[in-house]
C-alpha positions in Angstrom: 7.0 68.7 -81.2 5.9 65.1 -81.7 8.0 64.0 -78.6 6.6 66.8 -76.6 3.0 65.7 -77.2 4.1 61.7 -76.7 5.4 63.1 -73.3 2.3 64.8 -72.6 0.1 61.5 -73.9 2.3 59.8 -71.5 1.6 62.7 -68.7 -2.1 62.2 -68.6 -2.0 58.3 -68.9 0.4 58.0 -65.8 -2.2 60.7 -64.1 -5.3 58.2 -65.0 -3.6 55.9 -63.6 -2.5 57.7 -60.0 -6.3 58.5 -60.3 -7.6 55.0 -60.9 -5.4 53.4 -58.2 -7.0 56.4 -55.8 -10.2 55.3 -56.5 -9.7 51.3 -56.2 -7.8 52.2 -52.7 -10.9 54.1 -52.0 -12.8 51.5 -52.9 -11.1 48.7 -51.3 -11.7 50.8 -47.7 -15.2 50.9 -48.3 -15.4 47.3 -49.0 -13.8 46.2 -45.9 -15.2 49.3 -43.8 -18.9 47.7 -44.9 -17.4 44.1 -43.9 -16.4 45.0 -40.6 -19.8 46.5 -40.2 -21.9 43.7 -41.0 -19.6 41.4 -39.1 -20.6 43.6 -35.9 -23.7 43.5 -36.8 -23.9 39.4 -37.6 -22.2 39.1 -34.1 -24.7 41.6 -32.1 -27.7 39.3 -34.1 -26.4 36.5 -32.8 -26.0 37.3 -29.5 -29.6 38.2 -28.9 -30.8 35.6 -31.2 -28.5 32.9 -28.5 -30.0 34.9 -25.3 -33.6 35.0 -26.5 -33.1 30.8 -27.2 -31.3 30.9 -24.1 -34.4 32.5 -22.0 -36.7 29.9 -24.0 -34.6 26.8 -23.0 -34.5 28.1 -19.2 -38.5 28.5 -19.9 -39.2 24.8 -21.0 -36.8 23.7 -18.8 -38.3 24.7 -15.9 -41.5 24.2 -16.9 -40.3 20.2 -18.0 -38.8 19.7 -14.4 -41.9 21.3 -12.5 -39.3 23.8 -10.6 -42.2 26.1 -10.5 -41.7 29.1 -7.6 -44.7 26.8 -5.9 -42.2 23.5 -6.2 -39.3 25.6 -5.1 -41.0 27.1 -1.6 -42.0 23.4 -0.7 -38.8 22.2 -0.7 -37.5 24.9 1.4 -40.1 24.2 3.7 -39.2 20.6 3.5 -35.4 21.1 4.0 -36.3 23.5 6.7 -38.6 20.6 8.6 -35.6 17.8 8.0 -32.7 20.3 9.4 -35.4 21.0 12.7 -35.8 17.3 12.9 -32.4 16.9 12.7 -30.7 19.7 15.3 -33.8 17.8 17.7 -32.6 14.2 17.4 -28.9 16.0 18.2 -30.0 18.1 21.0 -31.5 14.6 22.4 -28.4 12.8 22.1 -26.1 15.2 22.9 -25.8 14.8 26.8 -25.1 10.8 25.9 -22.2 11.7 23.7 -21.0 14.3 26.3 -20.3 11.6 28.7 -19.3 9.2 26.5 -16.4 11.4 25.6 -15.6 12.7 29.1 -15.2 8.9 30.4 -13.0 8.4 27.9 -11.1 11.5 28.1 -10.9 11.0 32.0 -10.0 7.5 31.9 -6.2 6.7 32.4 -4.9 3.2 31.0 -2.1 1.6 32.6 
């Protein structure tokens, strides 16, 4: 009878511990469930934390360097006077070089 309560002792301790080893495996995917979570949401912080800086630097940078919309329209208005100015002086030339390359296209070297 003794032996048959020691085995039944022994029973309920191996059960406790099937149980207890449930409960830390339980507990371990919780743990590292929660981790994964707050790692997503560490990462998706950052990220708008680095695009909100990023908008602010773009901000005082173009505020620093005066590249207003105001700044910006000028210089296309300059770039568009220079390339006028430019196709001008080429249309004026043009007939020059024209000859220029036909006299020595036409020309025969002995």
């Amino acid at each position: 009878m003794e032996d048959y309560r020691r085995q039944g002792g022994i029973q309920q301790l191996l059960v406790a511990e099937q149980e207890a080893r449930q409960i830390v495996n339980a507990a371990r995917t919780a743990k590292m469930s929660r981790l994964k979570q707050a790692k997503d949401e560490a990462e998706e912080e950052v990220a708008k934390y680095r695009a909100h800086m990023e908008k602010e630097y773009q901000k005082t940078f173009l505020e620093s360097t005066g590249f207003s919309g105001l700044n910006v329209k000028r210089l296309d208005d300059e770039t568009v006077e220079k390339i006028d100015h430019l196709k001008k002086q080429a249309a004026k030339v043009s007939p020059e070089v024209i000859a220029l390359l036909m006299a020595q296209v036409t020309t025969v070297k002995v």
